[in-house]
ROLOKE-569232 format. One record per residue: z, y, x of N, C-alpha, C in turn; residue in one letter. Coordinates in steps of 0.001 Angstrom, whole numbers, plus 500000, padded with zeros to 6 digits. Atoms other than C-alpha are relative to their C-alpha. Layout:
<recs>
<rec <Z; Y; X>; <Z; Y; X>; <Z; Y; X>; 'A'>;
...
</recs>
This chain:
<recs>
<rec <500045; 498909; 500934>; <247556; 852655; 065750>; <498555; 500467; 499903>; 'X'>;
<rec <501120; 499570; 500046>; <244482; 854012; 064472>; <499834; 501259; 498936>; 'X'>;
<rec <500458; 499049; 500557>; <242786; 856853; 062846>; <499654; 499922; 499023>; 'X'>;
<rec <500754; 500418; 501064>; <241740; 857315; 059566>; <499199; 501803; 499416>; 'X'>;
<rec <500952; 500853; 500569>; <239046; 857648; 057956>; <499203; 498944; 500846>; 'X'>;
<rec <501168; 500812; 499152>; <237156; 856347; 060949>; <500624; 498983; 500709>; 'X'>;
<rec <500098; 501202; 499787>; <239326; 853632; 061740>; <500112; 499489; 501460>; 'X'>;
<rec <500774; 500093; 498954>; <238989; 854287; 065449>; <501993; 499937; 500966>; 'X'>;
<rec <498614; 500263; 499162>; <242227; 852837; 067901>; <500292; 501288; 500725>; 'X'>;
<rec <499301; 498980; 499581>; <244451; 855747; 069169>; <500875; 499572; 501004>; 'X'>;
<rec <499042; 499891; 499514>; <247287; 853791; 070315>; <499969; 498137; 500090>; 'X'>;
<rec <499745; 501406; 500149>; <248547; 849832; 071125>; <501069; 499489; 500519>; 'X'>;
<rec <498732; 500348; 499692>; <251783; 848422; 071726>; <500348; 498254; 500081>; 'X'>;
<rec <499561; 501015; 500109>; <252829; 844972; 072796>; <501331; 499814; 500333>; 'X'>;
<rec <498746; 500188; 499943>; <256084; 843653; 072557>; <500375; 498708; 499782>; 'X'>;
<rec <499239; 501402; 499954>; <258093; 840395; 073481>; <501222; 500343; 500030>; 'X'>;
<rec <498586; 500247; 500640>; <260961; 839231; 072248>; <500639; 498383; 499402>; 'X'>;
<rec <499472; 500924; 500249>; <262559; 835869; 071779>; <500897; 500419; 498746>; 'X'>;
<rec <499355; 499793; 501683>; <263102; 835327; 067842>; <501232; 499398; 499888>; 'X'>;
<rec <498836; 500582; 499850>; <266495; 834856; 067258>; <500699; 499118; 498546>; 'X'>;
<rec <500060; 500484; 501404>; <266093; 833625; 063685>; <499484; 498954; 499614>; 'X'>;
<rec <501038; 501632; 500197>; <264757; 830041; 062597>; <499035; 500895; 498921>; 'X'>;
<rec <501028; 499491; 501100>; <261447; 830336; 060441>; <500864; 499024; 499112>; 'X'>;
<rec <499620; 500536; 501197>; <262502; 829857; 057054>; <499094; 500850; 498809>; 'X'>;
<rec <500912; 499835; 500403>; <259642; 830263; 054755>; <500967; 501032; 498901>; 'X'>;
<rec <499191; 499182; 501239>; <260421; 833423; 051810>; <501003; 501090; 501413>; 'X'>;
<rec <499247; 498845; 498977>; <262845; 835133; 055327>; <499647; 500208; 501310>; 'X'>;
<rec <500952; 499520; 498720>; <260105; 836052; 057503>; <500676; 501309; 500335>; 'X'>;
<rec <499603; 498036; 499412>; <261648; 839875; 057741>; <501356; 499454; 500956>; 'X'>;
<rec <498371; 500288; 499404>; <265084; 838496; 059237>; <499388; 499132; 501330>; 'X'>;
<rec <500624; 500201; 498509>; <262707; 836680; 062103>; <499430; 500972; 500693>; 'X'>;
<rec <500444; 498581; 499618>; <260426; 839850; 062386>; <500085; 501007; 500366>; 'X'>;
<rec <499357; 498503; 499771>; <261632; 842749; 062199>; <501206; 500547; 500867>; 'X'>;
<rec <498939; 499798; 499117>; <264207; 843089; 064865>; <498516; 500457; 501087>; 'X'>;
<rec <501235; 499419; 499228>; <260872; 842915; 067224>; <499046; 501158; 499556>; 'X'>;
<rec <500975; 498832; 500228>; <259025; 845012; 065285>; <500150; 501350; 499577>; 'X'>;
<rec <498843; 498358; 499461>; <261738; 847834; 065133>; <499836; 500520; 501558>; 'X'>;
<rec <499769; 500428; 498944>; <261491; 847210; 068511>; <498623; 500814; 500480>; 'X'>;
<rec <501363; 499912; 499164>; <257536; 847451; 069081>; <500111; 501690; 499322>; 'X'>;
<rec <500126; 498783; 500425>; <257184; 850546; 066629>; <500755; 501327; 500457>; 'X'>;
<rec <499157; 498949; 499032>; <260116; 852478; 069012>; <499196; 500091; 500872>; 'X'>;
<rec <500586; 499552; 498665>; <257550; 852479; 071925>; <498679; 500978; 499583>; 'X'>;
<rec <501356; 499240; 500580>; <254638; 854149; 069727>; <500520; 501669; 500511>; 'X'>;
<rec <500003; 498613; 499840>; <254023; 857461; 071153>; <499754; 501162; 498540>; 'X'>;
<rec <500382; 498795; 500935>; <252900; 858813; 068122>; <500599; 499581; 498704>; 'X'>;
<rec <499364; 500332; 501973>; <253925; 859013; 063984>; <499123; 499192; 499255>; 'X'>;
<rec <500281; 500511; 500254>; <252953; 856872; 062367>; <499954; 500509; 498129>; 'X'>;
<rec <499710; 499033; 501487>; <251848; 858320; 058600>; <499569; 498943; 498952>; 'X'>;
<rec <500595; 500931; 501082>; <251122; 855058; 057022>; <500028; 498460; 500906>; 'X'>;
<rec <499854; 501392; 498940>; <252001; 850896; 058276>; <499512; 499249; 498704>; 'X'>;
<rec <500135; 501036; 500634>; <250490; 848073; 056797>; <500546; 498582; 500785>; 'X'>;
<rec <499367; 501299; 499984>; <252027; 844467; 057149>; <499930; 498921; 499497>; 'X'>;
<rec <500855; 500989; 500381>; <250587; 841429; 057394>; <501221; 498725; 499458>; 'X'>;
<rec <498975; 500378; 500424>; <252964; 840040; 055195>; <500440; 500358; 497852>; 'X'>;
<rec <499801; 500022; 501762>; <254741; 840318; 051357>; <500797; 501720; 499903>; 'X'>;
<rec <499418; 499464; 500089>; <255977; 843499; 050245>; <501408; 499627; 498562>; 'X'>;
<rec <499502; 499445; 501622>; <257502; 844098; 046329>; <499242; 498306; 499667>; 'X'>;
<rec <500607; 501070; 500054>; <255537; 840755; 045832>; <500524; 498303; 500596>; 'X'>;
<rec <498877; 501257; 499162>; <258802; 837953; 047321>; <500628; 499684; 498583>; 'X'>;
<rec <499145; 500209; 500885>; <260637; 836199; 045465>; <501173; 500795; 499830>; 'X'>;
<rec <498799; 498729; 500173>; <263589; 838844; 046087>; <500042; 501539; 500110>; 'X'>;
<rec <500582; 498043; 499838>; <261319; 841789; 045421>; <500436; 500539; 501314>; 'X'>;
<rec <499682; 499489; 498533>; <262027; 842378; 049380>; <499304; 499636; 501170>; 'X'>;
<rec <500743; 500656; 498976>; <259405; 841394; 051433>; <500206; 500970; 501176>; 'X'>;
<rec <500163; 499644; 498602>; <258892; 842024; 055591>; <499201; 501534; 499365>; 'X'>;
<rec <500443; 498363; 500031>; <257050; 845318; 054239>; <500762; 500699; 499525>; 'X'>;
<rec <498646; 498680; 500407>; <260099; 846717; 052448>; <500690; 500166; 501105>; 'X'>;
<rec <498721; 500056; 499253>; <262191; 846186; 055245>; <499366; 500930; 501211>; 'X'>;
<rec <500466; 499062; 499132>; <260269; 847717; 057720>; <499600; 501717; 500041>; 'X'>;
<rec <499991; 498952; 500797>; <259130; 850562; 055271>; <501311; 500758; 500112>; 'X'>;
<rec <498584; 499455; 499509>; <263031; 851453; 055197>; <500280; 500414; 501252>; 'X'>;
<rec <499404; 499876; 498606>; <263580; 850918; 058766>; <499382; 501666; 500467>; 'X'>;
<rec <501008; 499304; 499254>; <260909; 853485; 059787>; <499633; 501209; 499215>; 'X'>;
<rec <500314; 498928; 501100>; <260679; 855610; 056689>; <498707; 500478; 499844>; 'X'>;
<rec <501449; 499982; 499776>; <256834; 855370; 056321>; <500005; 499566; 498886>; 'X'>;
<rec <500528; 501032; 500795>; <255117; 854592; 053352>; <499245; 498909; 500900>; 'X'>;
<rec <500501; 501554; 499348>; <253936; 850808; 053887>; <499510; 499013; 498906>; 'X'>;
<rec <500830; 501353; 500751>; <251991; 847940; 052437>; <500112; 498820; 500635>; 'X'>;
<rec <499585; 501613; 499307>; <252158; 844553; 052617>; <498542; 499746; 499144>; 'X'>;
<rec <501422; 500964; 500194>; <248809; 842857; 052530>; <500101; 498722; 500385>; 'X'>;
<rec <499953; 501750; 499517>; <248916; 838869; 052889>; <498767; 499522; 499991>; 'X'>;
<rec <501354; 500513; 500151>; <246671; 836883; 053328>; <499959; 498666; 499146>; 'X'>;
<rec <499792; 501250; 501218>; <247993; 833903; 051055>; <501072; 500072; 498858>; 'X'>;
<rec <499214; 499613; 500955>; <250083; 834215; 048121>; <501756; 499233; 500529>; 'X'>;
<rec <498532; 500222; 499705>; <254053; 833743; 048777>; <500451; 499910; 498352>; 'X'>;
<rec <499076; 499893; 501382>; <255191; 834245; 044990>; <499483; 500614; 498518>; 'X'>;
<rec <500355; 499020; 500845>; <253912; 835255; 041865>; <498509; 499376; 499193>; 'X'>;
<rec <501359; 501052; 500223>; <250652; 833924; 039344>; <499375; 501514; 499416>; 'X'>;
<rec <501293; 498954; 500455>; <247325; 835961; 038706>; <499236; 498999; 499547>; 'X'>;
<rec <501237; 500476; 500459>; <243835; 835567; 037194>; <499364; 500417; 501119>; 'X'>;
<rec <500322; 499760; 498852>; <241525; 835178; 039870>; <499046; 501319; 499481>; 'X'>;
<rec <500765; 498897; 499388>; <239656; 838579; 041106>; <498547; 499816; 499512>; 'X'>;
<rec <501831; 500046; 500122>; <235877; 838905; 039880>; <499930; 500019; 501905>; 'X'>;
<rec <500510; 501236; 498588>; <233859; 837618; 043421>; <499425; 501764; 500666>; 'X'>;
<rec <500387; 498797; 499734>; <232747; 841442; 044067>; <500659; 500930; 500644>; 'X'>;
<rec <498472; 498863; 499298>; <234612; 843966; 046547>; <500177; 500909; 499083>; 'X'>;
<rec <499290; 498639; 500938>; <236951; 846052; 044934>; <500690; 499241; 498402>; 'X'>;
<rec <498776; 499937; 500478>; <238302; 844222; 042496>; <501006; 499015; 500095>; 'X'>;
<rec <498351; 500242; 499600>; <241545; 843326; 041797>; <500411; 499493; 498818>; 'X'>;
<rec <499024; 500564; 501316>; <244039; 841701; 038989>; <501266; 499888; 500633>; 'X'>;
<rec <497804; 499920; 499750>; <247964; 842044; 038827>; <499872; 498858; 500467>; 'X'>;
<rec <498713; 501089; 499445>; <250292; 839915; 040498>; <500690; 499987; 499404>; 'X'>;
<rec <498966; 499468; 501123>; <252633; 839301; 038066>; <501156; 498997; 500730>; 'X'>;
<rec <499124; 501096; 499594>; <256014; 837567; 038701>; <500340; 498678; 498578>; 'X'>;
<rec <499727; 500822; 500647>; <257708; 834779; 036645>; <500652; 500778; 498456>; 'X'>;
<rec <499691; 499399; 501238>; <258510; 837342; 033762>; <499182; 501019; 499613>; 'X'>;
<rec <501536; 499483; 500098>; <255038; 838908; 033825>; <499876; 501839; 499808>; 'X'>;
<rec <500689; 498630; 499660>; <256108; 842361; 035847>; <498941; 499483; 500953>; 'X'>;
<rec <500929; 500139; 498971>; <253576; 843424; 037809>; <500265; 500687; 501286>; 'X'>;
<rec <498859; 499568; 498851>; <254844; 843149; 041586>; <498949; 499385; 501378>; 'X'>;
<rec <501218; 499588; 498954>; <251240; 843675; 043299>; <498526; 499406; 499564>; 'X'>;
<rec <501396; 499989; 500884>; <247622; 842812; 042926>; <499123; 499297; 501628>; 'X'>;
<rec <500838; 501104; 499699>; <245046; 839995; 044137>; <498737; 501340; 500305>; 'X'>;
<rec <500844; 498705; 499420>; <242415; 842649; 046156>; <498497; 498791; 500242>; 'X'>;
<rec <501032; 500058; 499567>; <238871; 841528; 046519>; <499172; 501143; 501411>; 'X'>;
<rec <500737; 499386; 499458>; <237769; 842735; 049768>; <498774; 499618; 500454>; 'X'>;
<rec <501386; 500356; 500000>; <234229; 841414; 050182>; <499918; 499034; 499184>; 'X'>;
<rec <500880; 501023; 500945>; <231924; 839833; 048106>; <500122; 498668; 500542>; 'X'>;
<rec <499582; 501501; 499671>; <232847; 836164; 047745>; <500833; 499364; 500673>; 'X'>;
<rec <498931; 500338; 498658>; <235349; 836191; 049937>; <501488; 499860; 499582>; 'X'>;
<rec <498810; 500251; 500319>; <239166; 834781; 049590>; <500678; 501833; 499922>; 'X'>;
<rec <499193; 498359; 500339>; <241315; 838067; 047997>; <500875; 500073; 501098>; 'X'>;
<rec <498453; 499595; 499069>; <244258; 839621; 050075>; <500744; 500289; 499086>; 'X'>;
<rec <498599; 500314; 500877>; <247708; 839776; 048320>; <500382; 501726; 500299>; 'X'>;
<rec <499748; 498725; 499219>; <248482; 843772; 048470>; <501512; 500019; 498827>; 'X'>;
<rec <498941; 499564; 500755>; <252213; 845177; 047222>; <500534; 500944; 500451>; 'X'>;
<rec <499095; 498549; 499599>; <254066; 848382; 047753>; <501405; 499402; 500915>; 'X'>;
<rec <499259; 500322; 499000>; <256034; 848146; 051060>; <501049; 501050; 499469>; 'X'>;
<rec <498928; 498722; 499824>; <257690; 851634; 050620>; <499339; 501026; 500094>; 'X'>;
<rec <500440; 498736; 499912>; <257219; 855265; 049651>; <498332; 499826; 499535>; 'X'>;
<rec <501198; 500154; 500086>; <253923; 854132; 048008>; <499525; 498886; 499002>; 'X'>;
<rec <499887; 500518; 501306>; <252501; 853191; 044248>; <498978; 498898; 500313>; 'X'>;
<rec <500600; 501304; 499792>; <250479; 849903; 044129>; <498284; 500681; 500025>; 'X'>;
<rec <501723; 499926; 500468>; <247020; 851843; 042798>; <499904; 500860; 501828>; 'X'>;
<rec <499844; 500437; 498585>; <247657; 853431; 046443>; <499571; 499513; 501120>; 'X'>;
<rec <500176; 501463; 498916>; <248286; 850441; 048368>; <498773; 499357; 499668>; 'X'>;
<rec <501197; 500024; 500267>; <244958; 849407; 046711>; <499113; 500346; 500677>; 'X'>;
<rec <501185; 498827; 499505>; <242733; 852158; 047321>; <499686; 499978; 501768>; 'X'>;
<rec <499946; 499864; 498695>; <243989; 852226; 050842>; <499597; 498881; 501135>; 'X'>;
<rec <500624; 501165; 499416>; <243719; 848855; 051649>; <498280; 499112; 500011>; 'X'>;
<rec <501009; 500014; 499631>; <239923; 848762; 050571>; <499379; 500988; 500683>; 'X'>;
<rec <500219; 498705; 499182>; <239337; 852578; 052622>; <499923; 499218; 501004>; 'X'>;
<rec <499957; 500364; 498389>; <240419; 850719; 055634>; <499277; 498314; 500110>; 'X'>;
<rec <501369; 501332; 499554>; <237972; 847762; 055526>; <499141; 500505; 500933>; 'X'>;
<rec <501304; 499889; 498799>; <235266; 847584; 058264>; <499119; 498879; 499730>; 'X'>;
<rec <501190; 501203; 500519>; <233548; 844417; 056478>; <500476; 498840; 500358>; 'X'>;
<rec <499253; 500939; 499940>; <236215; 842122; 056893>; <500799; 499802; 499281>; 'X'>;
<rec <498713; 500683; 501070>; <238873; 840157; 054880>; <500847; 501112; 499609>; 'X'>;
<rec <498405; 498929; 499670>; <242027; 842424; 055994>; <499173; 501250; 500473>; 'X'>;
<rec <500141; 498476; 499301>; <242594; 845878; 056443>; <499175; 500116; 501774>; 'X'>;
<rec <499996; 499809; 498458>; <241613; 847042; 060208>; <501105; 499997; 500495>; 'X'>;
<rec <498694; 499518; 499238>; <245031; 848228; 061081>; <500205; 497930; 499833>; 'X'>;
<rec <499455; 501243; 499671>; <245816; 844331; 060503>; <499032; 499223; 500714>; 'X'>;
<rec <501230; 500984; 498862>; <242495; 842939; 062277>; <500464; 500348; 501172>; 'X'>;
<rec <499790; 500104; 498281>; <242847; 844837; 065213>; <501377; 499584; 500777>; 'X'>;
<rec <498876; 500426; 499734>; <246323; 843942; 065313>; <500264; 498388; 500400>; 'X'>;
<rec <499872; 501188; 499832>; <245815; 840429; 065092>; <499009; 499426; 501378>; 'X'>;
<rec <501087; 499871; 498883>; <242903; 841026; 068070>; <501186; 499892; 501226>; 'X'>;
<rec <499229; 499467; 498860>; <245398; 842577; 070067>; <501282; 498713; 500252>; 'X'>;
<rec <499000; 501579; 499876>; <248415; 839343; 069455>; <499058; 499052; 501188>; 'X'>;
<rec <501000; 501275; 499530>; <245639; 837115; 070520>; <499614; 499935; 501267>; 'X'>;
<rec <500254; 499212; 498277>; <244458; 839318; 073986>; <501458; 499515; 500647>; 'X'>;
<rec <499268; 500425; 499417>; <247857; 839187; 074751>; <500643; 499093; 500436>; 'X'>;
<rec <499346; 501482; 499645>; <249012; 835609; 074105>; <498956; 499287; 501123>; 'X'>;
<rec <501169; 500459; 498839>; <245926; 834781; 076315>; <500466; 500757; 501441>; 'X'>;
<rec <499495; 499408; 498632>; <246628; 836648; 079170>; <501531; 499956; 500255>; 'X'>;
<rec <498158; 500012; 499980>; <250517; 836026; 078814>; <501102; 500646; 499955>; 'X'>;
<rec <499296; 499155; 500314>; <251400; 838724; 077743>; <501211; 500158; 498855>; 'X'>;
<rec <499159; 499890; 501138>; <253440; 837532; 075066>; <500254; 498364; 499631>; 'X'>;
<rec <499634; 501584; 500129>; <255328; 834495; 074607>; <499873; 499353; 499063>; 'X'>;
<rec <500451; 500622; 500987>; <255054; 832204; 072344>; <501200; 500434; 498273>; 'X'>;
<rec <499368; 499303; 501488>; <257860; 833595; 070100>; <500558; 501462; 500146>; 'X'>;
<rec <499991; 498411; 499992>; <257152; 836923; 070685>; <499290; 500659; 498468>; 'X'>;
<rec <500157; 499651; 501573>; <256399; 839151; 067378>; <498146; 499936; 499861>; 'X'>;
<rec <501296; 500033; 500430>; <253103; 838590; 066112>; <499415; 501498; 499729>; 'X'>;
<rec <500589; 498546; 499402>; <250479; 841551; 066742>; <499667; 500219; 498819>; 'X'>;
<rec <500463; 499708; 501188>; <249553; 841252; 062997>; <500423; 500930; 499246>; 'X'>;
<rec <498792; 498970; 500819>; <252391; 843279; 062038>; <499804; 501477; 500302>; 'X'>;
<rec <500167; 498646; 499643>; <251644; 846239; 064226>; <499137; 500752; 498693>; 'X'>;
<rec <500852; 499831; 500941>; <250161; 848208; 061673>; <499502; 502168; 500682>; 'X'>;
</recs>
C-alpha cells in the first residue's frame, strides 16, 4: 500500500495460496482472486483506491480481474495491463500522457492505450469499479515514478519477486502484481 501523492510504501502483504483454478487465458479473475481476497483481508489499513495488473471493463466479457476485485472490496479500481487482452486502437503518439480509446468489436469505448513515458510500450488502463476511465487515466499517469506501470503495480511486482526469492511464496502463490 502506498501513499499518494508521494508514492511512498505504508504497508505490504504477502500471501500464499495454492491456485485452485487452471490458467485459462480471458479467466485470470477465477485463478486470482480467491488469493487476493485473501491478501487484501490482512491489510491493516483502507484501502481508497487498487490498481490491477490486469483487464478491467476492457475483457472480452466486459469483466475483467479488476471488476471482480473492485466488487469484492468495494474500492474504486483500475486495471492497467501491460499487453492488450481484447479490443483494437490507434497507436498512442510516442510522448507521455497520451492516450487513444480502446474500443471493442462494435467500436464502444471499453478503456484507453496510456502512454506512460516517452517512447515507451503504452499500458492498457480500464475502469475496474466505482471509477470513470478519464480517472483511471489521470491516476494512472499521477502515480508514475518514471516507469512503464503505475508504482502501486511496480512495487508490487518488486515485492512478488523478494518473496519468490527468499521462498516466501510458492510458485502458485498469487502474484504480488495485483497487490495494488
Amino acid at each position: 500500500m502506498l501513499t499518494f501523492p508521494k508514492l511512498a510504501i505504508v504497508e505490504t502483504v504477502v500471501h500464499k495460496e495454492k491456485a485452485t483454478f487452471p490458467y485459462i487465458p480471458g479467466l485470470l479473475s477465477f485463478r486470482e482472486t480467491p488469493g487476493l481476497a485473501q491478501a487484501f483481508g490482512k491489510l491493516q489499513y483502507v484501502l481508497d483506491l487498487v490498481f490491477i495488473d490486469g483487464q478491467g471493463l476492457a475483457h472480452p466479457l466486459a469483466a475483467g480481474i479488476a471488476c471482480h476485485i473492485g466488487v469484492i472490496l468495494d474500492r474504486p479500481t483500475i486495471g492497467c495491463a501491460k499487453s492488450l487482452l481484447f479490443g483494437s486502437f490507434r497507436e498512442a503518439k510516442q510522448v507521455r500522457g497520451s492516450a487513444s480509446d480502446l474500443c471493442d468489436d462494435e467500436g464502444r469505448v471499453i478503456g484507453s492505450v496510456v502512454r506512460t513515458r516517452d517512447g515507451i510500450e503504452p499500458v492498457f488502463v480500464s475502469i475496474g469499479h466505482k471509477i470513470d476511465l478519464a480517472q483511471a487515466i489521470e491516476l494512472a499517469l499521477a502515480c508514475g515514478k518514471g516507469y512503464r506501470v503505475p508504482e502501486p503495480t511496480r512495487q508490487a511486482d518488486l515485492l512478488a519477486e523478494r518473496a519468490k526469492s527468499q521462498g516466501e511464496q510458492g510458485e502458485q502463490g498469487v502474484p504480488g502484481d495485483l497487490f495494488g
